[in-house]
Each structure stands twice: as structure tokens, then as C-alpha cells.
C-alpha positions as CSV (number, residue, x, y, z in Angstrom):
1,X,17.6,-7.8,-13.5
2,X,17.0,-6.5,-9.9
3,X,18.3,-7.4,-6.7
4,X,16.2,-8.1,-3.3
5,X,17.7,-5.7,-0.8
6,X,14.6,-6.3,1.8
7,X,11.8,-9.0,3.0
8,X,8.9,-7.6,4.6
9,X,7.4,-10.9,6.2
10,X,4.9,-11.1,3.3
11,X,6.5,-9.0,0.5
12,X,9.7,-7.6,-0.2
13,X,11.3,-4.3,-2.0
14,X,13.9,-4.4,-4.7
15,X,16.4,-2.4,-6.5
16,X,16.2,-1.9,-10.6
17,X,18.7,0.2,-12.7
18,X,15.5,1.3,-14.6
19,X,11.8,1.0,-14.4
20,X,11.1,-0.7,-17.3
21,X,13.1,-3.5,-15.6
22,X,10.9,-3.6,-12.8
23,X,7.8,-3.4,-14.4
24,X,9.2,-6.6,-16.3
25,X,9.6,-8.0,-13.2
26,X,6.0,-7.0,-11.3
27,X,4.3,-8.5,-14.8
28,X,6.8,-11.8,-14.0
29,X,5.7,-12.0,-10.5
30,X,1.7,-11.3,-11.8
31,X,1.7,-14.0,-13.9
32,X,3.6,-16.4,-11.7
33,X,0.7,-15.7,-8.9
34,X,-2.2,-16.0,-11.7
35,X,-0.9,-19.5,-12.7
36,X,-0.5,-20.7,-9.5
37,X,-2.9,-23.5,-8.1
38,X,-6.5,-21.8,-7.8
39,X,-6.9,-23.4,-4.0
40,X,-4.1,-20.8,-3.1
41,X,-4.9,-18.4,-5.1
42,X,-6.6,-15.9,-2.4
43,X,-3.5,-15.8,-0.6
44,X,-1.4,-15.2,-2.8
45,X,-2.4,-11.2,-4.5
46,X,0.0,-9.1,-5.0
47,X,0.5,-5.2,-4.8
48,X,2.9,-3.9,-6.8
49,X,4.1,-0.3,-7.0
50,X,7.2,1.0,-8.9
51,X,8.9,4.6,-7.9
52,X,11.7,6.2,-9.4
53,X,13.9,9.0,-7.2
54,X,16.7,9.1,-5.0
55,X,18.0,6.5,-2.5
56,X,21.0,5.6,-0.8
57,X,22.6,2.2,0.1
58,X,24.0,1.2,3.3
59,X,25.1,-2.0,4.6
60,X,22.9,-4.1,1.8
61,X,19.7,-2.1,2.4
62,X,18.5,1.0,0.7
63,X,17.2,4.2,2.6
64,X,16.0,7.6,1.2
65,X,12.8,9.2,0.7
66,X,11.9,7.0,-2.6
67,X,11.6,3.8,-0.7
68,X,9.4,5.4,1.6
69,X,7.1,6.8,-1.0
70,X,7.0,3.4,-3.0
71,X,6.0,1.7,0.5
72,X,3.2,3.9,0.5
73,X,2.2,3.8,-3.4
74,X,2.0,0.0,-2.8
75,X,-0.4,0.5,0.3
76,X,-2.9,2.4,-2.3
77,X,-2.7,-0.7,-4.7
78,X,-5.4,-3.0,-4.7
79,X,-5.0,-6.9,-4.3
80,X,-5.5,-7.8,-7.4
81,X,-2.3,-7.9,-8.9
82,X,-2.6,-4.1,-10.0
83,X,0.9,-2.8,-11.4
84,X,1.4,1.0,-9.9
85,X,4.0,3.5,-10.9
86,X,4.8,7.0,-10.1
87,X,4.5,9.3,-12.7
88,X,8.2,9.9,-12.4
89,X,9.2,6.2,-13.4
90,X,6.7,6.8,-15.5
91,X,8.4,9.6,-17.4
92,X,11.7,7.4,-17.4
93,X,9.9,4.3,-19.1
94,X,10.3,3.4,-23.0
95,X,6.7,2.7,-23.5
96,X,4.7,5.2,-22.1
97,X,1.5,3.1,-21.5
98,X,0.0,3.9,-18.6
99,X,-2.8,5.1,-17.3
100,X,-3.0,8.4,-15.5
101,X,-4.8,7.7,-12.1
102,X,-4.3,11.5,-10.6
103,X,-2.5,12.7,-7.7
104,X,-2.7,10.9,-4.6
105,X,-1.6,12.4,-1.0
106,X,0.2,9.4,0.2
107,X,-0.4,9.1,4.2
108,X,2.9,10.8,5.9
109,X,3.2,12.8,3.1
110,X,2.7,16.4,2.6
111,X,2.5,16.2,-1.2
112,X,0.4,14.7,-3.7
113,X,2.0,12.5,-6.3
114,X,1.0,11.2,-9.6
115,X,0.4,8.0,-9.8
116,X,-0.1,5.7,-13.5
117,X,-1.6,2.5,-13.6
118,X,0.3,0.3,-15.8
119,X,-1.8,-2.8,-18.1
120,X,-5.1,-0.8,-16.9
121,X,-4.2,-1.0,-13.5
122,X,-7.0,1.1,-11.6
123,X,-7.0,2.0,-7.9
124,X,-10.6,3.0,-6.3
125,X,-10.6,6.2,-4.6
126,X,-7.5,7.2,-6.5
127,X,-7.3,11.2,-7.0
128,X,-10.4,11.8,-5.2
129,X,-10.7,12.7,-1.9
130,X,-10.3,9.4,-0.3
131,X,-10.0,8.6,3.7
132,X,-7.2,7.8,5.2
133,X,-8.1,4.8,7.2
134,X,-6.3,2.2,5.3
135,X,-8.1,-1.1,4.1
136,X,-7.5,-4.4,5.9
137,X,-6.7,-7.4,4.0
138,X,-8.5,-10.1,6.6
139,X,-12.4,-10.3,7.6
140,X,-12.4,-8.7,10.9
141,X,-14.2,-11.6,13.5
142,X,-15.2,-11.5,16.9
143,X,-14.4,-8.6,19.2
144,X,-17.9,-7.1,19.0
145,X,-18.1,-5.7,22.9
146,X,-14.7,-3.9,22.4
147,X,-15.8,-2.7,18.9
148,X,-19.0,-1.4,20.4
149,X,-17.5,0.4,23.5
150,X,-14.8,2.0,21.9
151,X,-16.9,3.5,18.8
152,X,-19.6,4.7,22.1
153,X,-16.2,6.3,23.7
154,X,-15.2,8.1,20.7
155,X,-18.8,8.9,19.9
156,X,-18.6,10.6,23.4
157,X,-15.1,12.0,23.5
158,X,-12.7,14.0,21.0
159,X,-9.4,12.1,22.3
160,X,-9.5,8.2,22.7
161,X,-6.3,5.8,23.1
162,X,-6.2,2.5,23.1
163,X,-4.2,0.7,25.6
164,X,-3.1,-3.0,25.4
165,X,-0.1,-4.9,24.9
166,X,1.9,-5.3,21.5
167,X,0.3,-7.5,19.2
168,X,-3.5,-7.1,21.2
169,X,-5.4,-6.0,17.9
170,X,-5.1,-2.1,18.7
171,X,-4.6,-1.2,15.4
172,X,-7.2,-2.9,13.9
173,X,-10.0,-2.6,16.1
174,X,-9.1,1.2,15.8
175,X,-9.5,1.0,12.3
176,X,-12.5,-1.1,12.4
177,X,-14.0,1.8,14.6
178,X,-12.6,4.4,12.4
179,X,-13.9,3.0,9.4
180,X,-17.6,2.5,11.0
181,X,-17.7,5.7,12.2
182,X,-16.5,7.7,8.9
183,X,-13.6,9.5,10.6
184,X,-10.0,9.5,8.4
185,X,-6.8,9.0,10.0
186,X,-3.5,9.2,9.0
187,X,-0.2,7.7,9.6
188,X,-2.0,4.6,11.8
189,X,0.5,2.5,13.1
């Protein structure tokens, strides 16, 4: 009963008239993954967040402030085919079912929100104070010099940057280093 407005390379965000639609569809796409042939099946988890709130179209996408928060509900899910809601789509659903998981502060946020876990859904860290370096979904391999000189540099220095053309591993070794080193960061990209 949705409609796919956006792929996201490995994912992709859709439009419901209602939540209990979409969590309809999330169980759907849960069970499809679950069934699928056990050689694949550690590529193919799925995080699935539902929010409810205002958004506009434009030119077959949708914009507004809910799709950015459901981006970032989705990032808190785990990988193992957990089903998240806001408590606001929440609220709006027939069966309330769901278990409360507390308020989150979603990274580029300035406000917690409520989040629910829906079937038992948990998420680890979730309304505790949690960092903000956010969780990779690969083994990181190799790279062990650059690892080990840039946590000495920013063992040494309050202000690092990392320098390197697009698609060099910035990112990641930077959250590799953050991670290792305890510090939380927000709004990585």
C-alpha cells in the first residue's frame, strides 16, 4: 500500500497513508529477508524505522523534517531485522504493541525523540547515554599504520583533519579511531 519515492544504493524510503500500513510492509520485507537462502543471508539485514510527521512532495520525492528524522531512527536500528517506530506513529497505530525504548537524541538533532520497538524490537544503547560514533556494518581490514598515527595525532592534538581524496576511507578510519579512543562525534559525514 505504499509507494517508493527514493533508492538509497542499498535501501530505499517510502511513503504510507498510515503507519500501520508500513509496519505491514517492514514485517513483509522481514520475513521475505528471513526466508531467503541462508548463504545470503548476512547480506541481506534489514533496518527498518517508521516515522510519522510532516513532509512535502516535490517532483516524485518527498522532503521535510520527517524524512530526515526517519533516516536517522533507521541509523539507531540494529541489523537484525528490528522494526522501529516513533512514538508519534506510534500514537497513530491501531494496535498499540510496542515497546517503549526511551528517548533517543538522534545525531543532527537537538531533541530527543521516543522511539518503540515494534514485535520486541530492541536497540542497545537506546535511551542511555550512548556515543555518537555510529557503528559500521563491515570488519574494518588493513590500514593499521594510518590507524595508529592518526589515533597518536589526536592523542597529541585537540583539532585533527583528515585529508584525502573522495572515497579514500576518511570516514571510517576516523570512526575507527574515534571508536578506539572513546571520543563521540556527531553528525560524521
Amino acid at each position: 500500500g505504499g509507494h517508493v519515492f527514493k533508492h538509497t544504493g542499498d535501501g530505499f524510503l517510502a511513503q504510507f497513508d498510515d503507519p500501520d500500513s508500513a509496519i505491514d510492509a517492514a514485517r513483509g520485507i522481514r520475513t521475505g529477508l528471513e526466508s531467503a537462502d541462508p548463504a545470503f543471508s548476512p547480506f541481506l539485514a534489514a533496518r527498518l524505522a517508521i516515522d510519522t510527521g510532516w513532509a512535502a512532495p516535490r517532483d516524485g520525492d518527498w522532503f521535510g523534517p520527517t524524512v530526515n528524522r526517519v533516516a536517522r531512527i533507521t541509523d539507531l536500528a540494529s541489523t537484525t531485522g528490528a522494526v522501529m517506530t516513533s512514538a508519534a506513529a506510534e500514537m497513530m497505530r491501531a494496535d498499540h504493541g510496542g515497546t517503549d525504548l526511551g528517548e533517543v537524541t538522534l545525531r543532527s538533532h537537538h531533541t530527543a525523540v521516543r522511539l518503540v520497538g515494534v514485535d520486541g524490537a530492541t536497540v542497545p544503547g537506546a535511551g542511555a547515554d550512548r556515543p555518537t560514533v555510529p557503528r559500521p556494518r563491515s570488519t574494518f581490514v588493513g590500514r593499521r599504520d594510518e590507524l595508529a598515527q592518526l589515533a597518536a595525532l589526536v592523542d597529541d592534538r585537540r583539532l585533527v583533519t583528515v585529508v584525502a581524496t573522495g572515497g579514500a576511507g576518511k570516514t571510517r578510519l576516523a570512526i575507527e579511531v574515534a571508536a578506539g579512543a572513546g571520543i563521540e562525534m556527531d553528525g560524521i559525514s
